[in-house]
N, C-alpha and C positions, 0 to 999 in steps of 0.2 A: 358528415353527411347531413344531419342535425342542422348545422349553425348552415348548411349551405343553400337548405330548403327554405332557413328560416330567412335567409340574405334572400335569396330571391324571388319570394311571394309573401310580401308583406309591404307595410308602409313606410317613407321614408327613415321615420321615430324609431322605429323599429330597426331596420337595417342598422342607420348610427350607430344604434347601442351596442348592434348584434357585432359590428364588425371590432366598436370598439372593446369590447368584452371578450374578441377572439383574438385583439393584437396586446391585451395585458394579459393575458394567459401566456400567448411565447413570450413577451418580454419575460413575463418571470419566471420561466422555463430557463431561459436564459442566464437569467440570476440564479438560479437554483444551482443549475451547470458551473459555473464561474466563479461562484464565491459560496455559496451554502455547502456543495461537495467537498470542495478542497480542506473548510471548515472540519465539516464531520468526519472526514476521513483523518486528519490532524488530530482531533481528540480521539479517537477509538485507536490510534497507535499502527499506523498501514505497516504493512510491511514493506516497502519503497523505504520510509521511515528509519527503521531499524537495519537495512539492506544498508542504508548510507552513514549511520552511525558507526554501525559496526568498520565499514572499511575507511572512517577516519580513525578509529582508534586501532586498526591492523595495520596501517599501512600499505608500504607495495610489497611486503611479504608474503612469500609464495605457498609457504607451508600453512597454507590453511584448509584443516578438516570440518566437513560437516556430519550431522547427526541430527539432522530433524525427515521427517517426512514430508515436509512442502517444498516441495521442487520451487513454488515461485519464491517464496526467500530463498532459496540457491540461489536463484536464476539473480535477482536484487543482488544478494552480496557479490556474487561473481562478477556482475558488471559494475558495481561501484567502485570495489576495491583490485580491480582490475586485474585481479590475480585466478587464477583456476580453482576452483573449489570442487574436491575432490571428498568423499565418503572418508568415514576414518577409517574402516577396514583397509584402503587403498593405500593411504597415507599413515602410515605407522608412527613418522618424525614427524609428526605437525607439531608447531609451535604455538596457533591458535584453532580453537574450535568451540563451533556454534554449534550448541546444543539446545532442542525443544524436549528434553525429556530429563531421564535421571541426573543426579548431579554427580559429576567427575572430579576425581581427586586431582585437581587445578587450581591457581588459582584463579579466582572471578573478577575478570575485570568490570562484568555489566551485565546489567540483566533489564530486560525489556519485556514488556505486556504489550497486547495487541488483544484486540476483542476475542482472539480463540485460541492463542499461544502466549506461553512465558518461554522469552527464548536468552537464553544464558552465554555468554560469550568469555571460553577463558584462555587462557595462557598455560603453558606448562612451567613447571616451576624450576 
């Protein structure tokens, strides 16, 4: 509203700057969008991230339990690794299981960081 008063009651000098100061603001909106997010999100360890590591090291294996609280790494490994990802209460035979919490008498295949979770992914032995 600002930049729109300031564009249309002022002098030409003025307007220039004004309009060119409000298309390098989206341009680098832009950028920020496109290359700075995908950035930061890459170092802080997303869970997208780990959703896709995990279901290259599982495979298309279907016995896979979970044991975290975030529904959206469910949701990430379930759809990566293309398999149904099921609670371990549910699933008793699971062969692998992602874990955010205690450690399980498994072995570990991986263990991942993420700015709010260490999330552990093992095997049964």
């Amino acid at each position: 509203m600002i930049f729109a008063y300031v564009i249309h009651d002022s002098q030409e000098k003025i307007k220039r700057f004004s309009l060119t100061l409000v298309a390098v603001f989206i341009a680098g909106r832009f950028l920020y969008g496109f290359i700075g997010l995908p950035l930061m999100m890459e170092r802080r360890g997303s869970l997208r991230a780990i959703g896709k590591e995990t279901a290259l090291r599982v495979g298309d294996d279907p016995r896979l339990a979970f044991r975290c609280r975030n529904s959206a790494l469910a949701y990430d490994v379930d759809t990566q690794a293309r398999a149904r990802v099921v609670s371990e209460k549910m699933l008793t035979d699971w062969k692998y299981l992602v874990s955010c919490g205690d450690p399980v008498e498994a072995r570990l295949l991986a263990e991942f960081t993420s700015l709010r979770y260490r999330v552990m992914l093992y095997a049964r032995r």
